[in-house]
C-alpha positions as a Python dict, from the first residue, in 0.01 Angstrom:
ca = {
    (1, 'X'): (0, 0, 0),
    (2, 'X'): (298, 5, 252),
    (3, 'X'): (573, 296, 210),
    (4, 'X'): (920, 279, 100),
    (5, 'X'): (1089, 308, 403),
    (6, 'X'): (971, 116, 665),
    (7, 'X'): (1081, 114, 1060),
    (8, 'X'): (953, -134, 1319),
    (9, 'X'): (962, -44, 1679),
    (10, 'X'): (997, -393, 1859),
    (11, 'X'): (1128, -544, 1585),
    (12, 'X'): (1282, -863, 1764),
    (13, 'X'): (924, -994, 1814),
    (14, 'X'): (813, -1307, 1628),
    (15, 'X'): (538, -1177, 1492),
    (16, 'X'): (738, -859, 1397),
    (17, 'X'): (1039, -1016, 1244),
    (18, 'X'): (809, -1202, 973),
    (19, 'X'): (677, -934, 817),
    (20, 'X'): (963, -705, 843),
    (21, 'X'): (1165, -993, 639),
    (22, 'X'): (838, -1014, 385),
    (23, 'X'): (855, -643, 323),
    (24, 'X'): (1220, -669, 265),
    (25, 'X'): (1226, -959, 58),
    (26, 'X'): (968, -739, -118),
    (27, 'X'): (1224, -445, -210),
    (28, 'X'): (1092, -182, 104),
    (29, 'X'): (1382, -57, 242),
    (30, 'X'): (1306, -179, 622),
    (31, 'X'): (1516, -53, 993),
    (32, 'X'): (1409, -206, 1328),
    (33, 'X'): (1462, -126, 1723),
    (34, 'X'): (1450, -359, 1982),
    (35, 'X'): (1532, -337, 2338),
    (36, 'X'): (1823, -575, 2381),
    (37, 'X'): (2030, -810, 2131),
    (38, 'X'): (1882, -1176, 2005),
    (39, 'X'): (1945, -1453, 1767),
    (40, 'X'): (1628, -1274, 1562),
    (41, 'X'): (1764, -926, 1530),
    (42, 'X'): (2111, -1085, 1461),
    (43, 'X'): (1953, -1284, 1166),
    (44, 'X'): (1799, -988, 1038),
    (45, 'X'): (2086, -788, 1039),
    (46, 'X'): (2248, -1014, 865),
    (47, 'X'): (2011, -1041, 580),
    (48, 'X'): (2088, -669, 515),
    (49, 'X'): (1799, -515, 758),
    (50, 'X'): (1969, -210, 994),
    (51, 'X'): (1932, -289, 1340),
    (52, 'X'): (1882, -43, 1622),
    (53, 'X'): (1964, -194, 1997),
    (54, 'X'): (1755, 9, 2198),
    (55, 'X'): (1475, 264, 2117),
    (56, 'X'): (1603, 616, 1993),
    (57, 'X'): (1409, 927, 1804),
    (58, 'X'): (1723, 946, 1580),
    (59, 'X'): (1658, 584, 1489),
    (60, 'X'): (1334, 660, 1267),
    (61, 'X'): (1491, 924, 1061),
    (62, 'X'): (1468, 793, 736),
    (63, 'X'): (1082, 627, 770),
    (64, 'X'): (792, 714, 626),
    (65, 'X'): (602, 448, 784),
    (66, 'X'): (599, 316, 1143),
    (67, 'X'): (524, -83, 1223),
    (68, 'X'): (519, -104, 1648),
    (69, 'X'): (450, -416, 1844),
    (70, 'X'): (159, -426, 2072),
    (71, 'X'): (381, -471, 2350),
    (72, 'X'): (607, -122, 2322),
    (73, 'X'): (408, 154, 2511),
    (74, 'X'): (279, 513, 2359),
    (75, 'X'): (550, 709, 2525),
    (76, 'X'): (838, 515, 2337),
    (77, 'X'): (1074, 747, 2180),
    (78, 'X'): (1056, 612, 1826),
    (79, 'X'): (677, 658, 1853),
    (80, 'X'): (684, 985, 2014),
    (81, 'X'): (907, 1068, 1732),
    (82, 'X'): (671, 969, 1472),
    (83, 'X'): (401, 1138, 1563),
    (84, 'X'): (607, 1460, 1618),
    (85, 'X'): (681, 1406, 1202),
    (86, 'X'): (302, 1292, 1126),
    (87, 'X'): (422, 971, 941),
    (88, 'X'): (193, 727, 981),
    (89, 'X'): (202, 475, 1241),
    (90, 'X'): (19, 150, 1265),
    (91, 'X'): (16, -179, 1460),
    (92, 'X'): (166, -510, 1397),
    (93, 'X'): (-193, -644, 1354),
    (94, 'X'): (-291, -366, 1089),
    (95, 'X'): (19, -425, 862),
    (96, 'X'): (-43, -816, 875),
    (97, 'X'): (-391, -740, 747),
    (98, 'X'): (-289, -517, 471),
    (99, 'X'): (-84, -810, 354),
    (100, 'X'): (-354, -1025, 354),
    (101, 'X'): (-571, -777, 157),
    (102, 'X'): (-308, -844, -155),
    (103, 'X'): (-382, -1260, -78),
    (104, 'X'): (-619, -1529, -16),
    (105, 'X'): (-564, -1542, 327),
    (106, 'X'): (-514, -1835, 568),
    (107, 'X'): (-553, -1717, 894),
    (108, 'X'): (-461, -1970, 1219),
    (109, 'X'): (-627, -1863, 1550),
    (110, 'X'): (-643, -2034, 1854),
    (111, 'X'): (-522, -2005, 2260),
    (112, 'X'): (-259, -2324, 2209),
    (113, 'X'): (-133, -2456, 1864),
    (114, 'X'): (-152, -2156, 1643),
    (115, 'X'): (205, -2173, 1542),
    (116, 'X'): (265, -2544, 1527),
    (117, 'X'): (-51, -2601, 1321),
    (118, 'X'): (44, -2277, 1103),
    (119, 'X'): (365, -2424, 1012),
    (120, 'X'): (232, -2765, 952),
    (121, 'X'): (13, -2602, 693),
    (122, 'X'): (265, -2437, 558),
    (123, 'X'): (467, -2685, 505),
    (124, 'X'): (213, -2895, 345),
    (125, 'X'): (115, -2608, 131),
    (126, 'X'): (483, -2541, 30),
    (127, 'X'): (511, -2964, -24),
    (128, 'X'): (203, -2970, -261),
    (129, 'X'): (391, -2683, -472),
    (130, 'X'): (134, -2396, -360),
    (131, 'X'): (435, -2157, -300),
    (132, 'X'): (285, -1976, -26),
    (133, 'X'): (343, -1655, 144),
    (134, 'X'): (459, -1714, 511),
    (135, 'X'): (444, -1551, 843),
    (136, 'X'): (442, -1768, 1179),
    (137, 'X'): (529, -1688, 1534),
    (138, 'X'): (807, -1941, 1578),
    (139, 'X'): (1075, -2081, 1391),
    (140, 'X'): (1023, -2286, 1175),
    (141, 'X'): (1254, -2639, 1139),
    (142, 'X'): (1108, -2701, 798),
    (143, 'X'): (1096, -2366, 642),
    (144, 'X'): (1410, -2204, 820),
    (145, 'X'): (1256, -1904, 1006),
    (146, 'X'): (935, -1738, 1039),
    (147, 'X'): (830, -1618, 714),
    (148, 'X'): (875, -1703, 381),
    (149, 'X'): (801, -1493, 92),
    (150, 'X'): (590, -1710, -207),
    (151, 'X'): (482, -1634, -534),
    (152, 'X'): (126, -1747, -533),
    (153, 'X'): (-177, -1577, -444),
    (154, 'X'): (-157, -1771, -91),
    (155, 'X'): (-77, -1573, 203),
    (156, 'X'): (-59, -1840, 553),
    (157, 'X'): (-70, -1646, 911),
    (158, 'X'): (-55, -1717, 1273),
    (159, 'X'): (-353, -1496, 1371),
    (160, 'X'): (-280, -1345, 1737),
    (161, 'X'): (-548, -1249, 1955),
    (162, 'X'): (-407, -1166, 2264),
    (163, 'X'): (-439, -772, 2152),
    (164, 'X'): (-771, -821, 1938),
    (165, 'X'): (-569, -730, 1679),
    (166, 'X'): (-694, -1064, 1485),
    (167, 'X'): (-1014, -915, 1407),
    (168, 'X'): (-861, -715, 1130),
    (169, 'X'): (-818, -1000, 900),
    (170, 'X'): (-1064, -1109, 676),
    (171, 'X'): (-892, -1432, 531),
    (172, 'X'): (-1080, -1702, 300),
    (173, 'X'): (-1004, -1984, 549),
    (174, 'X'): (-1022, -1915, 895),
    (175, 'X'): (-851, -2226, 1190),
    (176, 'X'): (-932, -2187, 1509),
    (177, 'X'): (-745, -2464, 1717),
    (178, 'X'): (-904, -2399, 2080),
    (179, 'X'): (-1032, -2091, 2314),
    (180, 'X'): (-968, -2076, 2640),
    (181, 'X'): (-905, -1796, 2905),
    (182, 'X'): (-588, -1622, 2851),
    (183, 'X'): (-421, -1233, 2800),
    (184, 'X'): (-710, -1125, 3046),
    (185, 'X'): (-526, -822, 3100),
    (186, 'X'): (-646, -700, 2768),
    (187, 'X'): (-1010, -926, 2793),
    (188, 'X'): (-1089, -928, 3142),
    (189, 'X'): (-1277, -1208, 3097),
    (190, 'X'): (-1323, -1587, 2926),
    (191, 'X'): (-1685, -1474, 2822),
    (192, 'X'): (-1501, -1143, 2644),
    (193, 'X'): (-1232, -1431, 2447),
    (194, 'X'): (-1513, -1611, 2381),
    (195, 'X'): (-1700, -1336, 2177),
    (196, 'X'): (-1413, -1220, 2042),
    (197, 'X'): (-1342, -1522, 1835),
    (198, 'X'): (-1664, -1542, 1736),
    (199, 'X'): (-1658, -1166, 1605),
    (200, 'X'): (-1322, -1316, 1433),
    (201, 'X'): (-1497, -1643, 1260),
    (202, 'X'): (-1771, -1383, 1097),
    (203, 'X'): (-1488, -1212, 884),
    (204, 'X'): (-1459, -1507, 685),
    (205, 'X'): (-1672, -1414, 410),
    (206, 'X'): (-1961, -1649, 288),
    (207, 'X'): (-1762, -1776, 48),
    (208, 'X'): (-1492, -1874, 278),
    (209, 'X'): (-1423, -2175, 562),
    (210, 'X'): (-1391, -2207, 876),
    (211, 'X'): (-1192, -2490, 981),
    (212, 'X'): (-1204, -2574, 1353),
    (213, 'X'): (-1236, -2870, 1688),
    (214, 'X'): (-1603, -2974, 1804),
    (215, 'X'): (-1511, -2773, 2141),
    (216, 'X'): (-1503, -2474, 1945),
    (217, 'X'): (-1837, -2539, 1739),
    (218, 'X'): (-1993, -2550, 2148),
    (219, 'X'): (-1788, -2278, 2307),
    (220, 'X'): (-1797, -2018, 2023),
    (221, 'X'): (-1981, -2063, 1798),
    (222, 'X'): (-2304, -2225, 2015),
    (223, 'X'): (-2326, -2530, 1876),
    (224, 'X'): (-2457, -2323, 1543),
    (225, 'X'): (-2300, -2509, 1267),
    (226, 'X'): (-2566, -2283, 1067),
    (227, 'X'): (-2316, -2002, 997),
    (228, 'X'): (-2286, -1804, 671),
    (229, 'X'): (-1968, -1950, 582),
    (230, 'X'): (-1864, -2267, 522),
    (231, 'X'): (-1767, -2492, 837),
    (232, 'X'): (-1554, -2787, 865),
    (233, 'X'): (-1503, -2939, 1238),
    (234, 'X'): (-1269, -3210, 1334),
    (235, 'X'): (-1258, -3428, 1622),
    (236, 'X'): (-1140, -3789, 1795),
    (237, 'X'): (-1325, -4026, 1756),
    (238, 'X'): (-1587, -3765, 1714),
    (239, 'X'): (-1965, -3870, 1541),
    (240, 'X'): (-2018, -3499, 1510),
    (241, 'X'): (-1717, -3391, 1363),
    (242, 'X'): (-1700, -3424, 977),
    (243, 'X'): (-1326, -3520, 994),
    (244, 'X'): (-1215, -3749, 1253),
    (245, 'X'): (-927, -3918, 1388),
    (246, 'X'): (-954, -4283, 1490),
    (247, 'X'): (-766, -4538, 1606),
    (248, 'X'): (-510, -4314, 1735),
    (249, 'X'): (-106, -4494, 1883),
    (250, 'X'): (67, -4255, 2080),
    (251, 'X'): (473, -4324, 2130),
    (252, 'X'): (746, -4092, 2260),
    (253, 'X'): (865, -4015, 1892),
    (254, 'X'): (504, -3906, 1727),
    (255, 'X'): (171, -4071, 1672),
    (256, 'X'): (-30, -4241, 1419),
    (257, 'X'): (-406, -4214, 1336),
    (258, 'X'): (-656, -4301, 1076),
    (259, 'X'): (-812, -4056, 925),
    (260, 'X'): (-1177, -4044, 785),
    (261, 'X'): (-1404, -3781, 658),
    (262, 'X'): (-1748, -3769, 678),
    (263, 'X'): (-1743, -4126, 747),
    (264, 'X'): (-1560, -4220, 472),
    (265, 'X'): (-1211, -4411, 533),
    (266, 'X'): (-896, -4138, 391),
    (267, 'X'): (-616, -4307, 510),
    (268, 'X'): (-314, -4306, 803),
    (269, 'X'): (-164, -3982, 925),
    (270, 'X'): (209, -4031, 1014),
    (271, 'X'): (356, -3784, 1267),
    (272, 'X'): (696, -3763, 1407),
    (273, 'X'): (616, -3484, 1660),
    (274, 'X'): (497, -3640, 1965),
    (275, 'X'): (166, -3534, 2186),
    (276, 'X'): (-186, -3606, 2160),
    (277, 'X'): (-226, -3221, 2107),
    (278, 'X'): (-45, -3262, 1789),
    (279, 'X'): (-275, -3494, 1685),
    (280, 'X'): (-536, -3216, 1683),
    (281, 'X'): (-294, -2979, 1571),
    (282, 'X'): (-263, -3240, 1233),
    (283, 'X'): (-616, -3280, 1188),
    (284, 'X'): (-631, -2857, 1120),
    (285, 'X'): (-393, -2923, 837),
    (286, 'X'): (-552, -3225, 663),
    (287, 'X'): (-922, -3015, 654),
    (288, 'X'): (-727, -2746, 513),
    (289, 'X'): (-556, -2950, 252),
    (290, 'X'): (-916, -3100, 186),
    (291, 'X'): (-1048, -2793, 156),
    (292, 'X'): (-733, -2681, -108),
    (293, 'X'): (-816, -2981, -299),
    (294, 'X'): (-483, -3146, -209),
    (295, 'X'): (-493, -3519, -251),
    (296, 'X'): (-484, -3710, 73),
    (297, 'X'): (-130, -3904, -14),
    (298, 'X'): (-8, -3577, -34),
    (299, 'X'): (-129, -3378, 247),
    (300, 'X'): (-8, -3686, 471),
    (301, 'X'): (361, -3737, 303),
    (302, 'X'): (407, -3340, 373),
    (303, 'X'): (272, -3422, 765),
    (304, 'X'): (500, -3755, 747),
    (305, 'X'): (823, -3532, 688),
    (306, 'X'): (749, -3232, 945),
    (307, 'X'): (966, -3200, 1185),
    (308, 'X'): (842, -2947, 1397),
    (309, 'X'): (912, -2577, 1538),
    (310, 'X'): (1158, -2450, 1761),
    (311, 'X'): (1080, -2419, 2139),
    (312, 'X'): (808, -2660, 2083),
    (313, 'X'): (946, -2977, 2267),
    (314, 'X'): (1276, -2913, 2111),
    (315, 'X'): (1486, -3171, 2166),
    (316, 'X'): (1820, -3022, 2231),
    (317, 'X'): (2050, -3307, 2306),
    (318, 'X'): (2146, -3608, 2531),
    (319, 'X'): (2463, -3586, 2697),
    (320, 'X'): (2569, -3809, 2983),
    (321, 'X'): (2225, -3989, 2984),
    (322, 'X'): (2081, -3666, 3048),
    (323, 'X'): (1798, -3571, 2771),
    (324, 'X'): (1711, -3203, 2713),
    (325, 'X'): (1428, -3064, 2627),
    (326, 'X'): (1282, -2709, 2516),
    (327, 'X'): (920, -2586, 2546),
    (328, 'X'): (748, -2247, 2469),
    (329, 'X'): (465, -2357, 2732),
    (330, 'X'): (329, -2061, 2927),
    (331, 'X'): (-44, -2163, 2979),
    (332, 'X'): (-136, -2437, 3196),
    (333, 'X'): (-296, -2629, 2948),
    (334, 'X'): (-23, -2613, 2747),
    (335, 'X'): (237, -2695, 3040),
    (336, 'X'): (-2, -2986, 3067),
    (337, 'X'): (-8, -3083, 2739),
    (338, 'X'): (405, -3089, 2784),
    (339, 'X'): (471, -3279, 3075),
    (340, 'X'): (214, -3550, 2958),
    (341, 'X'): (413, -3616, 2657),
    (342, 'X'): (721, -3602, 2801),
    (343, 'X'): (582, -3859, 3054),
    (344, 'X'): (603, -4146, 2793),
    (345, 'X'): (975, -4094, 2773),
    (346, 'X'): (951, -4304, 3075),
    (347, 'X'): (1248, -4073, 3262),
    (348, 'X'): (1268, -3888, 3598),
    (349, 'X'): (1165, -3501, 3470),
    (350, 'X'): (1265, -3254, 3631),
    (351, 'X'): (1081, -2938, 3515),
    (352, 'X'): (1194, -2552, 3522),
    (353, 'X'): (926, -2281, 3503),
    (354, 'X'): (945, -1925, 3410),
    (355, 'X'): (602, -1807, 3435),
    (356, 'X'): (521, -1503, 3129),
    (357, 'X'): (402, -1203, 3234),
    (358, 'X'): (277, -1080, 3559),
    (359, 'X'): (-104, -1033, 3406),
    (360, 'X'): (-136, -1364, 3291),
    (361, 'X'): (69, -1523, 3658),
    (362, 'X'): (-224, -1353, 3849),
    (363, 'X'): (-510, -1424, 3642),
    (364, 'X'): (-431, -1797, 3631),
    (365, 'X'): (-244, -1878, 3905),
    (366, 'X'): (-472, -2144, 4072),
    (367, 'X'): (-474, -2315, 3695),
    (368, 'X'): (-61, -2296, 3715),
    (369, 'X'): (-66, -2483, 4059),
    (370, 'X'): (-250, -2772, 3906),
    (371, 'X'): (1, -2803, 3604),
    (372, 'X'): (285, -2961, 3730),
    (373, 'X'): (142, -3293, 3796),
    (374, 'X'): (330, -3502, 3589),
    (375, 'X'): (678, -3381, 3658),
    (376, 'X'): (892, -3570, 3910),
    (377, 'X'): (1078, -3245, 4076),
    (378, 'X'): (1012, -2908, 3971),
    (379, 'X'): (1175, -2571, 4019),
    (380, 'X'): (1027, -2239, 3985),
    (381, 'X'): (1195, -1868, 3907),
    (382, 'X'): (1071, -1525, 3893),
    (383, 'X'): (884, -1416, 3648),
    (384, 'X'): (980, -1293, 3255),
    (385, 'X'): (794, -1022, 3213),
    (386, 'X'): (789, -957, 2867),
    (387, 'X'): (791, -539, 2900),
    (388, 'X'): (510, -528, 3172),
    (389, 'X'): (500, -319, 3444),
    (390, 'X'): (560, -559, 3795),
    (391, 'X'): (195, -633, 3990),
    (392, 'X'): (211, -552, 4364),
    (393, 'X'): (245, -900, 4540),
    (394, 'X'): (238, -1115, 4228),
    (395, 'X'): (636, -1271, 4175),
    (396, 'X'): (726, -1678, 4074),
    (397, 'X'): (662, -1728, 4434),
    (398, 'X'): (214, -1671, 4333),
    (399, 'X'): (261, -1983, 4161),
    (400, 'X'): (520, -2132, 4369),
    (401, 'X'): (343, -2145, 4702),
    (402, 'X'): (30, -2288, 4551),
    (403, 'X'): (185, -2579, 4414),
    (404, 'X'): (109, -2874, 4650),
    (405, 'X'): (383, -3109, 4482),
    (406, 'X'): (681, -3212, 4767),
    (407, 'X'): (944, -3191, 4564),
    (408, 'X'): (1003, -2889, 4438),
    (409, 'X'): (1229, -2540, 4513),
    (410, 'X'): (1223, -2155, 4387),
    (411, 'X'): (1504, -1988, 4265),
    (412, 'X'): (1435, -1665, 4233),
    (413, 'X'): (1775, -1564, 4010),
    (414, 'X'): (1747, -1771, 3701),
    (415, 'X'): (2151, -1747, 3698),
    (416, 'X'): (2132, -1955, 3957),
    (417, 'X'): (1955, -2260, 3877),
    (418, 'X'): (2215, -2406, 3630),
    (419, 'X'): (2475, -2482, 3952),
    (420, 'X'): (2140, -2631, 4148),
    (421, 'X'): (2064, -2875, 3899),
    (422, 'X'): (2455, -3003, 3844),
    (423, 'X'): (2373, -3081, 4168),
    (424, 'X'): (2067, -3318, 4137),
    (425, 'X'): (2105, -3462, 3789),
    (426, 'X'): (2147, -3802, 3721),
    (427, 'X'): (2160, -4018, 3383),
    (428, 'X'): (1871, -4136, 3294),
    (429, 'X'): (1656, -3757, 3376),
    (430, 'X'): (1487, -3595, 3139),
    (431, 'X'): (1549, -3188, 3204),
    (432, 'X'): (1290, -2974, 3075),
    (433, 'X'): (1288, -2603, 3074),
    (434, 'X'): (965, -2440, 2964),
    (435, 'X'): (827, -2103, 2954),
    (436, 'X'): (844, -1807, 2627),
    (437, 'X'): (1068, -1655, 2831),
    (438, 'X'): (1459, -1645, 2867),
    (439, 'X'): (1418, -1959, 3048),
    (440, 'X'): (1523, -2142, 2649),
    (441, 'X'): (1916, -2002, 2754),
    (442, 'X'): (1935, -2253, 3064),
    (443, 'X'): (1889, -2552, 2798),
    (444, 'X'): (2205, -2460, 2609),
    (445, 'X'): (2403, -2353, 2920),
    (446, 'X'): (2282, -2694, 3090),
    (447, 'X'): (2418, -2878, 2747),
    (448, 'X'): (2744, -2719, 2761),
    (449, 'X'): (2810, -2767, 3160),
    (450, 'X'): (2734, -3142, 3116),
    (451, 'X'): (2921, -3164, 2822),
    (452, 'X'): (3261, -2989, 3053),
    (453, 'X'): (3139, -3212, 3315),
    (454, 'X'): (3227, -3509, 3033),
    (455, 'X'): (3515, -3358, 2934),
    (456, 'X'): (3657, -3302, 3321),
    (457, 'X'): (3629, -3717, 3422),
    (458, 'X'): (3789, -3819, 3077),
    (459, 'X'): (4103, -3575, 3252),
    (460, 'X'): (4099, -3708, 3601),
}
């Protein structure tokens, strides 16, 4: 049962922002801190939530309960606070699952695709008139933010693991899209990622589902389909898998598939997001909706009219033959996963990487080197990083110097790179900028120089 007055420390945060809207929309009088000014916190304080730029002890005055992000550190003032006044204080991960306690919980896990595939379901939930509860780590095209309160006893969440914080959720369906190594600062290792999920997929109760790929039946859960709940894998073109995609037509605007479970022949899945990894991310939906008992015309109308989340190859614009495009991309396989679907554009990319975090730039820097394959030119800038403390020796340049591509440059000031590329753009490119960083600011200033640039030949 969550207090009155609520105050979140980090309250910018996706993660953060959803459930500080929920308890709002809910009648909690909610306050927030955040260290700088964003389009999130500027949304919020519209909506009637105060706003706090920067972190203050005056700032929690009026709470009786304190929501931090797993990112601010114990010595912030607004915690320090807190415990001076003995309120009591909990994680972003705690108040998510107390939320879920009060729902029948749909929990999304994964390394890549957790928000995509949570919004997808979502949207397909909200399609089918289920009038779900929402809270996603991205913004949502369809839905119009990141959380959306419902009126059912449906609750949908992007589960986060990257501070273990996952495992307090004990939803009725559990997804888990893919595991792979990642936020080894707080794991140390793939093996300790590994056994983490699978702690996660045994808090679905015995009465529950777990929905997830054939690699994660062999990576986490050993091949043992024999689990106490009830498991439903997907797959391409997959004999093992019990719902399958087949007969799959990639394009540059979305795919198309036919779909068939347990053998049996369901139908075609229209998408008009692009990417093979959507394809998988689509298949998570449809076994949820076949688990919801949602007929298959609807489940794949809903998927048919999804248009995607924001920062996930977000189309910007096209101006002057130049096409922009946005991406949230900060693991190699899902830089990968990017470049290889913007390959089918059939343009000249040029790519821009911010790597995310120092931890997560040293841990995987040999992966990073072999990401970049597809892009035509590539430039590289320091590091974003996201509240951590700098590593000794590891900058943009770790990644940088690995990569054996030709054609590529570092720029360490990002403020920079926008006068660089006026430089080297041509009609016809496709610019990319990708990374969860501030890197998603070049994309707009890069639409507004080229349209000027427009502007200044129609004067001459």
């Amino acid at each position: 049962m969550f207090e009155k007055n609520i105050h979140f420390v980090g309250i910018g945060g996706a993660g953060m922002s959803g459930i500080a809207q929920l308890l709002f929309e809910k009648g909690h009088a909610v306050s927030g801190s955040d260290l700088k000014k964003s389009n999130i916190t500027s949304r919020l304080r519209q909506r009637g939530i105060q706003i706090y730029i920067g972190h203050h002890r005056e700032n929690i005055e009026k709470a009786e309960l304190v929501i931090f992000s797993s990112a601010v550190l114990s010595d912030n003032p607004e915690l320090v606070a807190a415990r001076e006044k003995k309120l009591r204080i909990i994680k972003r991960g705690e108040a998510l699952a107390e939320l879920m306690q009060e729902k029948l919980g749909i929990a999304i896990a994964g390394s890549h695709g957790k928000t995509i595939t949570s919004s997808m379901i979502a949207f397909m939930l909200v399609a089918a008139g289920k009038d779900p509860t929402v809270i996603i780590g991205g913004e949502s095209n369809d839905l119009g933010g990141n959380a959306r309160l419902g009126r059912s006893k449906y609750l949908v969440a992007e589960a986060d693991e990257s501070d273990g914080s996952f495992l307090m959720l004990s939803p009725e369906i559990a997804v888990i899209t893919n595991v792979e190594a990642d936020h080894l600062d707080y794991y140390g290792d793939l093996k300790e990622v590994i056994t983490t999920f699978e702690k996660f997929s045994r808090n679905v109760p015995a009465d529950g589902t777990i929905i997830c790929s054939s690699s994660v039946v062999k990576k986490v859960l050993m091949g043992d389909r024999k689990i106490a709940s009830d498991l439903l894998v997907y797959g391409v073109d997959n004999d093992e898998a019990d719902l399958t995609a087949q007969e799959i037509v990639l394009s540059e605007v979305g795919s198309q598939y036919h779909a068939f479970y347990h053998g049996k022949t369901l139908g075609d899945i229209r998408l008009h997001i692009p990417g093979m990894h959507n394809v998988y991310n689509s298949l998570a939906a449809v076994a949820v909706g076949i688990r919801m008992g949602i007929s298959f015309g609807a489940l794949a109308l809903a998927l048919a009219c999804f248009s995607g989340v924001r920062r996930r190859f977000e189309l910007k614009g096209e101006v002057e033959g130049v096409m922009l495009i946005d991406d949230y991309a900060h693991h190699p396989t899902e830089i990968k996963a990017v470049l290889s679907t913007a390959q089918k554009l059939r343009r000249r990319i040029i790519a821009v990487f911010q790597p995310h975090r120092f931890t997560r730039t040293n841990s995987l820097k040999e992966s990073f080197a072999d990401s970049f394959t597809e892009a035509d030119f590539l430039v590289v800038t320091e590091v974003y990083s996201a509240g951590e403390k700098e590593i000794k020796g590891v900058t943009g340049r770790t990644i940088f110097d690995l990569i054996k591509q030709k054609e590529k440059i570092f720029i360490s000031n990002r403020l920079e790179i926008g006068n660089y590329l006026m430089k080297i753009i041509k009609p016809g490119d496709l610019l990319i900028t990708i990374g969860a960083g501030d890197i998603t600011e070049l994309s707009e200033e890069m639409m507004r120089r080229l349209k000027e640039n427009v502007v200044d030949k129609l004067r001459a």
